[in-house]
N, C-alpha and C positions, 0 to 999 in steps of 0.2 A: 230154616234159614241158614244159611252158610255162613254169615259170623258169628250166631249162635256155636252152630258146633265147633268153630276153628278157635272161638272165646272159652269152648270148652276143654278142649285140648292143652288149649296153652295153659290154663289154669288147673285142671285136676292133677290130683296131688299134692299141688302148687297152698291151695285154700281150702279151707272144709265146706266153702258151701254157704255160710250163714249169709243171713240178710245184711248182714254187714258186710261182708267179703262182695255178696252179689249188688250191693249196690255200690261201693267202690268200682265194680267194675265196669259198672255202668256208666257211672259219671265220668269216668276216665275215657271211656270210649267215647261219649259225646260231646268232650272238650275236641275230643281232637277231630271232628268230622265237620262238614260244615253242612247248612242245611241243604242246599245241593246234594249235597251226601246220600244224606240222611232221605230224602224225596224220591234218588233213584235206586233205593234199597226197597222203599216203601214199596215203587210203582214195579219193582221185579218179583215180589212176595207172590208165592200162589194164591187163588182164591178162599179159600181154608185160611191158607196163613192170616191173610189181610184180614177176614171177617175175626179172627182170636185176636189181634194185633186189635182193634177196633172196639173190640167185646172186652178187651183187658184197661183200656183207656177209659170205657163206657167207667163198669166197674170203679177204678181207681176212683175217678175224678165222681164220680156219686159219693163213694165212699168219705170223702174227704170234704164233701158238702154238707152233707149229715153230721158226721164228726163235728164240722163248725159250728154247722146249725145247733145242735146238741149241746154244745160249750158254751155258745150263745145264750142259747135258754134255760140252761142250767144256773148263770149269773143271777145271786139275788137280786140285784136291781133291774135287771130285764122283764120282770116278772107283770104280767097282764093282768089288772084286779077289774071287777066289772062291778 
């Protein structure tokens, strides 16, 4: 993707890189786009791109529902006695 690299450019050397730096630089960059943007970036993606772009969303957002779910039922009071 083209703002990947030119987000890479501008920043290397710039930031080491961590998950911190990388997500600063994310949220920076989607304060300032607007979802029009954001929609004809999506719809210009290669097909590769789009299906990792899709598979990385999948991922995330499972990831972070387990996570919860996990926290959830980890509470001793949540706890299912039969």
């Amino acid at each position: 993707m083209k703002l990947v690299d030119e987000l890479f450019e501008i920043y290397r050397g710039r930031l080491q890189g961590t998950e911190e730096d990388l997500d600063m630089i994310t949220l920076t960059v989607l304060e300032q786009l607007s979802q029009e943007e954001i929609l004809n970036m999506i719809k210009d993606l290669k097909e590769e791109e789009l299906a990792y772009f899709f598979r990385l969303y999948l991922f995330e957002a499972l990831k972070q529902k387990f996570d919860t779910n996990d926290t959830y039922h980890s509470l001793p009071n949540n706890r299912l006695y039969h």
